[in-house]
matplotlib code that plots the C-alpha trace (Angstrom):
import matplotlib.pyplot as plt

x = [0.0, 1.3, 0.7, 0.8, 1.1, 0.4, 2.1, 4.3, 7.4, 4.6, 5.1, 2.1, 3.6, 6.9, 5.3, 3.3, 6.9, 9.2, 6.1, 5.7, 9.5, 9.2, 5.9, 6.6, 3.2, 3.6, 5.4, 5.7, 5.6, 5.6, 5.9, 4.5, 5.0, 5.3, 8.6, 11.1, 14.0, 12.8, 11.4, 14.2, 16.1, 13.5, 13.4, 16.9, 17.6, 14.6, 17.1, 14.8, 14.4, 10.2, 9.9, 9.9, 9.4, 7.3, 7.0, 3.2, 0.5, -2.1, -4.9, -4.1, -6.8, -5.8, -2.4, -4.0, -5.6, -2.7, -0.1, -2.9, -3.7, -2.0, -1.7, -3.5, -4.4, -4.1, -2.6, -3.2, -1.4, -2.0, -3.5, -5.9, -9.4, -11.9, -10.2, -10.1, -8.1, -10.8, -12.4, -9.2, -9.5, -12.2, -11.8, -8.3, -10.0, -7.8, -8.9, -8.3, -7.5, -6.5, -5.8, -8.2, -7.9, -11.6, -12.2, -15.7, -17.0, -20.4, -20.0, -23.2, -22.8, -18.8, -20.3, -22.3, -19.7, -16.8, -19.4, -20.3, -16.4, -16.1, -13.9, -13.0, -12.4, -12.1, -11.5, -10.5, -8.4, -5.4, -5.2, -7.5, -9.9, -9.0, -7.2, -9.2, -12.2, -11.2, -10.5, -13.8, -15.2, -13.5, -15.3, -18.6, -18.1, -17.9, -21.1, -24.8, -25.5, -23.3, -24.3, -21.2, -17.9, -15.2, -12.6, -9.4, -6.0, -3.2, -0.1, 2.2, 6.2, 7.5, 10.2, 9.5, 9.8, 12.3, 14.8, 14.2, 15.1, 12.5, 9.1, 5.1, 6.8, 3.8, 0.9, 2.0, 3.2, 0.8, -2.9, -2.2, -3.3, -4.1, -6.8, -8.3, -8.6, -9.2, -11.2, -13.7, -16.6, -16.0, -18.7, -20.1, -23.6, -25.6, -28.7, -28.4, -28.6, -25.4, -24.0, -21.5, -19.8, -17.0, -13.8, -11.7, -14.6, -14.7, -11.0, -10.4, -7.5, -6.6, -3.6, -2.6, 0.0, 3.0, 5.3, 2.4, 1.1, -1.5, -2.1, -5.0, -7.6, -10.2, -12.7, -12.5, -14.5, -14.0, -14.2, -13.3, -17.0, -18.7, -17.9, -18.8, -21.7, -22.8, -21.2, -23.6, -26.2, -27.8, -25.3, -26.5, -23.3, -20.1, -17.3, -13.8, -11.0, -7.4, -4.1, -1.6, 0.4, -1.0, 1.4, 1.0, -2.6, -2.5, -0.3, -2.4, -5.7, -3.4, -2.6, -5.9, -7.9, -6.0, -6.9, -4.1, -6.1, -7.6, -7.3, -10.1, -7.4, -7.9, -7.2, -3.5, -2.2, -3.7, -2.6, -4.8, -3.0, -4.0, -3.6, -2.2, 0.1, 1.8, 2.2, 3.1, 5.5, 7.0, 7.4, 8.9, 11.3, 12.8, 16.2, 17.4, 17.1, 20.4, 19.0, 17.1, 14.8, 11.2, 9.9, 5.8, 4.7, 0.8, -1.6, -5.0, -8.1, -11.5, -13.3, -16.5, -19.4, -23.0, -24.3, -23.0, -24.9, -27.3, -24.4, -23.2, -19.2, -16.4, -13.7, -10.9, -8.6, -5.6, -2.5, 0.8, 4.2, 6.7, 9.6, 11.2, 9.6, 10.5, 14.1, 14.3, 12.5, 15.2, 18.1, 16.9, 17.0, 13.7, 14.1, 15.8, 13.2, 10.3, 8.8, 9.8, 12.8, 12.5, 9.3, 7.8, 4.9, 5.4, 3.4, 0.7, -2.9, -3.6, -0.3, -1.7, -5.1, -3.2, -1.5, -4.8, -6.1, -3.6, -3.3, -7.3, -8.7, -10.3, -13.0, -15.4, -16.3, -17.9, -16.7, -16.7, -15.6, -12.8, -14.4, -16.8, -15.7, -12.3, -11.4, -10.7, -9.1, -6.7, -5.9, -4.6, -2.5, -0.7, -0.4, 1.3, 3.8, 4.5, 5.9, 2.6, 1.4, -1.9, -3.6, -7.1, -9.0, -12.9, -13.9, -17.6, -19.0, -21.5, -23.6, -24.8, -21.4, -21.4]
y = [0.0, 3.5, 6.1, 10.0, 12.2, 15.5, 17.8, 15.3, 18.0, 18.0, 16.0, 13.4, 13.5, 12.5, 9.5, 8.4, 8.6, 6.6, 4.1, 3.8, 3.1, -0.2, -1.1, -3.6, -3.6, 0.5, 0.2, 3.8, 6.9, 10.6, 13.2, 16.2, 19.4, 23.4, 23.5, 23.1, 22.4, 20.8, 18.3, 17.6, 16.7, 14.6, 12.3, 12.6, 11.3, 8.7, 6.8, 4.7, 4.3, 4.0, 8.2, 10.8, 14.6, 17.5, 20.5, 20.9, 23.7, 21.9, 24.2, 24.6, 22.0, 22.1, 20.7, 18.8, 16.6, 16.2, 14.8, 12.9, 11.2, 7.6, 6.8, 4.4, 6.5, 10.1, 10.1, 13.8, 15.2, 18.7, 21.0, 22.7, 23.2, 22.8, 19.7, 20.8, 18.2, 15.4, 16.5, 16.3, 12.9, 12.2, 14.3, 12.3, 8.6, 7.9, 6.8, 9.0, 9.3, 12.0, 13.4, 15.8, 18.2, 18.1, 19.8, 19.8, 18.7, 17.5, 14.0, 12.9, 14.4, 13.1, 9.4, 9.1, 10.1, 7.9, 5.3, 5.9, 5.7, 2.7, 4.6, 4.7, 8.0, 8.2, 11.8, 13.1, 9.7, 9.9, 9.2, 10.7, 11.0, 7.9, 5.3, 5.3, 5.1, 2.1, 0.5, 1.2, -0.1, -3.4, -4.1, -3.0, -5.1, -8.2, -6.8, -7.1, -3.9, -1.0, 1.4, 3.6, 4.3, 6.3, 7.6, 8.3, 9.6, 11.5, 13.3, 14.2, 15.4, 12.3, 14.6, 16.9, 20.3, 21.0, 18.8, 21.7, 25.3, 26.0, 25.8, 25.3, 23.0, 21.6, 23.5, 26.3, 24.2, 21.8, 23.0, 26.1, 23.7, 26.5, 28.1, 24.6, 22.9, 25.9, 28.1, 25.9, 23.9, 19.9, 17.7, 14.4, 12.5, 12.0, 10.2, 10.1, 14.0, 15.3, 18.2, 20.7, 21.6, 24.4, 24.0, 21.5, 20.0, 17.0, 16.6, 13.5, 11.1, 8.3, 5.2, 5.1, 2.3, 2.5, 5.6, 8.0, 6.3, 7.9, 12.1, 14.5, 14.5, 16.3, 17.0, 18.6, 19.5, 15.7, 15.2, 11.2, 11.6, 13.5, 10.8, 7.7, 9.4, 9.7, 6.5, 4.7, 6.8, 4.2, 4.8, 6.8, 7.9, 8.7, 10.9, 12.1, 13.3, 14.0, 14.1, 16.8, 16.2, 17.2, 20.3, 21.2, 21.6, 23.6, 26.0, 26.1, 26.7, 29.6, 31.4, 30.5, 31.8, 35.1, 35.8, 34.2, 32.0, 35.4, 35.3, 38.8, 41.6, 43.9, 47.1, 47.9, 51.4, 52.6, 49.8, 46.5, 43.2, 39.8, 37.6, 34.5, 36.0, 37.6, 34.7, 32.5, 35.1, 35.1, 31.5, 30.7, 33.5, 31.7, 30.7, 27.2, 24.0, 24.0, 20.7, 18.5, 18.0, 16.8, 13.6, 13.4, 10.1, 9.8, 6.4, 5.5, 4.4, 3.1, 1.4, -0.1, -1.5, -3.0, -6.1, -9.8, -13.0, -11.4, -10.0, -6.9, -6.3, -4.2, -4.0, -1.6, -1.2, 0.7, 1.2, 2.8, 3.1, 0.0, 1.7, -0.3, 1.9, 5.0, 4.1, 3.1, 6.6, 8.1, 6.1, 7.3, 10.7, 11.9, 14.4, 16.7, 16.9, 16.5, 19.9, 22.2, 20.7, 17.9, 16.9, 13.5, 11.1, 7.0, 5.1, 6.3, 5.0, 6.3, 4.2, 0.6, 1.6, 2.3, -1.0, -2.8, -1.4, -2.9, -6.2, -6.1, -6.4, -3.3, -3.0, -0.5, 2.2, 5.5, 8.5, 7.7, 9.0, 6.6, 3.5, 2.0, 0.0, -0.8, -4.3, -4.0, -7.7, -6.7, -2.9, -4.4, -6.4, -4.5, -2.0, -4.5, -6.1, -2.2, -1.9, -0.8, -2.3, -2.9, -4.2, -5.5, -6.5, -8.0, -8.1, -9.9, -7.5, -9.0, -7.2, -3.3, -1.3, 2.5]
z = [0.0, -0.8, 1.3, 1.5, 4.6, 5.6, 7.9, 8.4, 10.4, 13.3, 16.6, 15.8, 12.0, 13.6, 15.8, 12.6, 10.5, 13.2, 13.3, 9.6, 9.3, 10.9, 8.8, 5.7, 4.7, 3.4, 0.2, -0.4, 1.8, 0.2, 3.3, 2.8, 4.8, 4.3, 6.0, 3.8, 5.1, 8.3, 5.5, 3.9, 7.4, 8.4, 5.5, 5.5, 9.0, 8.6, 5.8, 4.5, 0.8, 1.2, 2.3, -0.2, 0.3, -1.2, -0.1, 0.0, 1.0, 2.7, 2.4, -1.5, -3.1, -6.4, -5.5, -2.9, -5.3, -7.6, -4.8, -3.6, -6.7, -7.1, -3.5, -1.6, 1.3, 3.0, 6.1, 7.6, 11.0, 10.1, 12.5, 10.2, 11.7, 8.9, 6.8, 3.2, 2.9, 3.4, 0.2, -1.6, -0.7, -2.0, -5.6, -5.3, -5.0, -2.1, 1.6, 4.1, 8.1, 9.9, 13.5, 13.1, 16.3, 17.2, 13.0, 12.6, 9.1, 7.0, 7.8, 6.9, 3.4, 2.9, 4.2, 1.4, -0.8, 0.6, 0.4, -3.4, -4.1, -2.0, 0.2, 4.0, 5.9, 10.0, 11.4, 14.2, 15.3, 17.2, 20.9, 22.9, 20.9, 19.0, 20.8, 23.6, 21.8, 20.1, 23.3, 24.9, 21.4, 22.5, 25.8, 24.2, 22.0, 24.9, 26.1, 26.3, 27.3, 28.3, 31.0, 31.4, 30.0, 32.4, 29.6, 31.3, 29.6, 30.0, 28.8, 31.4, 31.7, 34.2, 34.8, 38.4, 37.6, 39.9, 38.0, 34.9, 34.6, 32.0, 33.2, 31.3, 28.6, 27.0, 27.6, 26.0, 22.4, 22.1, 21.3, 23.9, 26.6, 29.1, 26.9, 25.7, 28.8, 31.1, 29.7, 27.3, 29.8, 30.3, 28.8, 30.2, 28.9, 31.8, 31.4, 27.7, 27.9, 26.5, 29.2, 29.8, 33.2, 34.4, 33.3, 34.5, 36.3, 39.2, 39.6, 41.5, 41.5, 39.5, 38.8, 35.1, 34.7, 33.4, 35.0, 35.0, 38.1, 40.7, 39.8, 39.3, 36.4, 35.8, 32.9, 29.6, 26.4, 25.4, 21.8, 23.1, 25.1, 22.3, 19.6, 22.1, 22.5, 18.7, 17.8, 20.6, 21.5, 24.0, 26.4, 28.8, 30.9, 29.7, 31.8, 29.8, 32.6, 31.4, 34.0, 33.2, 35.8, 39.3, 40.4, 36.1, 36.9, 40.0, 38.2, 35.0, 37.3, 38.9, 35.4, 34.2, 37.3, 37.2, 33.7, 31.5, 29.7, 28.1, 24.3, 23.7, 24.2, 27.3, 28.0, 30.4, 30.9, 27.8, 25.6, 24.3, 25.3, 24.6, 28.2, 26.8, 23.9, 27.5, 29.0, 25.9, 25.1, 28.1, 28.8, 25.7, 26.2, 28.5, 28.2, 26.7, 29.4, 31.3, 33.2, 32.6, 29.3, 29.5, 29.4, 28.1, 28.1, 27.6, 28.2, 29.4, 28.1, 29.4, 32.0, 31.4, 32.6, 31.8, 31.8, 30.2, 30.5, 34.0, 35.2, 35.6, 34.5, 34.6, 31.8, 32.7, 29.7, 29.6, 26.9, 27.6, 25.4, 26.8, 28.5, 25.1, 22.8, 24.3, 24.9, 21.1, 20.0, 22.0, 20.6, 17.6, 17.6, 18.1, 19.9, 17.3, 15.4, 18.2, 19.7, 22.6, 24.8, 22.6, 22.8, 21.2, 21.4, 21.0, 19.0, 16.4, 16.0, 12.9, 11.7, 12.7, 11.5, 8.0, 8.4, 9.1, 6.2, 4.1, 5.3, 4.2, 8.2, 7.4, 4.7, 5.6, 3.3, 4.2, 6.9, 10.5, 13.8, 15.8, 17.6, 15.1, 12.1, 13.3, 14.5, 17.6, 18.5, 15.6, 16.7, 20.1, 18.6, 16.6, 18.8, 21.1, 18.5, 18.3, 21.7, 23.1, 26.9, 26.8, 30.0, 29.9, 33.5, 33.6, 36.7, 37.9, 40.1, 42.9, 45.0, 45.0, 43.1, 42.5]

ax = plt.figure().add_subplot(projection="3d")
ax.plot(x, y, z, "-o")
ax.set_aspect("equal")
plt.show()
């Protein structure tokens, strides 16, 4: 299978290359980004005879359609908030998944046309949303009925602040983290009834495995929830909390609560300033790391219950990147070419989706959200073989259980 990605210098376009370098079953890769020269390096250091580059505008449709054309599927890891690129796609006769970042789009309208073509597209897949509603898909799956589904994730520097001399990596690189998750109201569906709460709402504490381990989550806009939640409509209780490390959050809710969070400009001594562009402009102002660099991991997933058989059942599932992965990532170099202080993600669901597609254990045709048509059995597994931990508990629960 050939394939074609977009915005490929980003760090989920890096995750996707360094997984697609180990993946037989993609004969062909063409990278595409704006960044020139960044480009060049990272096809360059990837030294593998599969990845091409071209420099390519992904909001220019014309050209969109030409690169796209001869390729087996689009993989897109641009941040660009309306997709133009979907329909590209499907001018260009070429599946299509993408990361998405929450993009809304007329996917009623582009399911009847990926259909007609006898085409697949899933939006809006990576890992939270994404992953974790694949996972959740799996114990639904295993179910007669399913009363509730407790999304949990989270993305969090392992490294104590102390031990750095910069300070806010993350949150102010990736998605301006401060704004999304502390200004915009959480979400959970409640009785079947679709809600929204303050920001950051319910914290309460929770054990990821892996190195993550015990720390704060609390709610968020939850695009994870909102797509559960069309996908399978009869469940009437769905919660999405996300850990960003529990001291990170207590200093976010700080900034946040005294106004930094602000992106309407206000008015100081006589001058209009925007809040945030202060504070981003400040914090990455800062002066190089002199210590010690960051270290985001990310994992989580689902628990779920309802009913099997008469009786009621709990499947907690949970995925993490294997100490393994990350130390290979790191062997490899992926830092130079990851995000602030170095920044990088392991492991990429929207690469084993691509690589179930080709091995033909995906055949659906149409536009759908994450944690539908996929096979879910088969997504574990490949996620495992690529250096994923994935932990999967059922347990029988007797008796009268909140």
């Amino acid at each position: 299978m050939k394939a074609i990605v977009l915005g490929g210098c980003g760090i989920l376009g890096l995750s996707l290359l360094t997984y697609l370098k180990e993946q037989q079953d993609i004969s062909e890769i063409l990278v595409t980004d704006i960044q020139e020269k960044k480009l060049k390096e990272e096809v360059a250091w990837l030294n593998d005879k599969r990845f091409s580059a071209k420099v390519l505008d992904a909001t220019d449709h014309k050209s969109l359609v030409a690169a796209m054309k001869g390729y087996d599927v689009v993989l897109n890891t641009s941040a660009l908030p309306k997709l133009p690129q979907v329909k590209a796609a499907l001018e260009a006769g070429v599946n299509y998944l993408d990361c998405g970042f929450g993009a809304q789009v007329e996917r009623a309208l582009l399911d009847k046309e990926f259909k007609k073509k006898g085409l697949l597209a899933i939006i809006n897949c990576y890992f939270a949303p994404g992953l974790d509603n694949i996972l959740a898909h799996y114990a639904i799956e295993r179910l007669d009925k399913t009363e509730s589904i407790d999304f949990r994730w989270s993305v969090v520097d392992i490294v104590p602040d102390s031990e750095h001399s910069r300070h806010l990596y993350w949150g102010l690189h990736f998605e301006d983290i401060i704004v999304h998750h502390f200004s915009f109201p959480s979400k959970c569906v409640k009785d079947g009834n679709l809600i929204e709460l303050p920001p950051r709402s319910e914290p309460e504490m929770f054990t990821f495995k892996g190195p993550i381990g015990a720390t704060l989550v609390a709610g968020l806009p939850a695009s994870s929830l909102v797509y559960c939640h069309e996908n399978f409509p009869d469940i009437p209780n769905i919660t999405f909390k996300e850990s960003l490390g529990t001291d990170y959050h207590h200093k976010c809710k700080l900034l946040a609560g005294l106004g930094f969070s602000k992106t309407e400009p206000i008015e100081v001594n006589g001058q209009m300033v925007v809040p945030f562009e202060v504070l981003r402009t400040l914090a990455n102002s800062q002066p190089a790391e002199t210590k010690k660099a960051p270290d985001i991991r990310h994992g989580g997933g689902a628990i779920v219950r309802g009913i099997k058989d008469g009786q009621r059942v709990e499947y907690n599932i949970q995925q993490w990147p294997s100490e393994r992965l990350v130390q290979k990532h790191k062997e490899m170099g992926c830092a130079a070419f990851g995000g602030l202080g170095g920044t990088f993600r392991n492991g990429s669901p929207l690469g084993t989706i691509a690589v179930l597609m080709a091995r033909k254990q995906l055949n659906a045709t149409g536009c759908f959200l994450p944690g539908l048509v996929e096979p879910t059995e088969e997504f574990i597994k490949q996620e495992v073989a690529m250096g994923q931990n994935v932990e999967i508990t059922k347990t029988i629960i007797m008796g009268d259980r909140e």
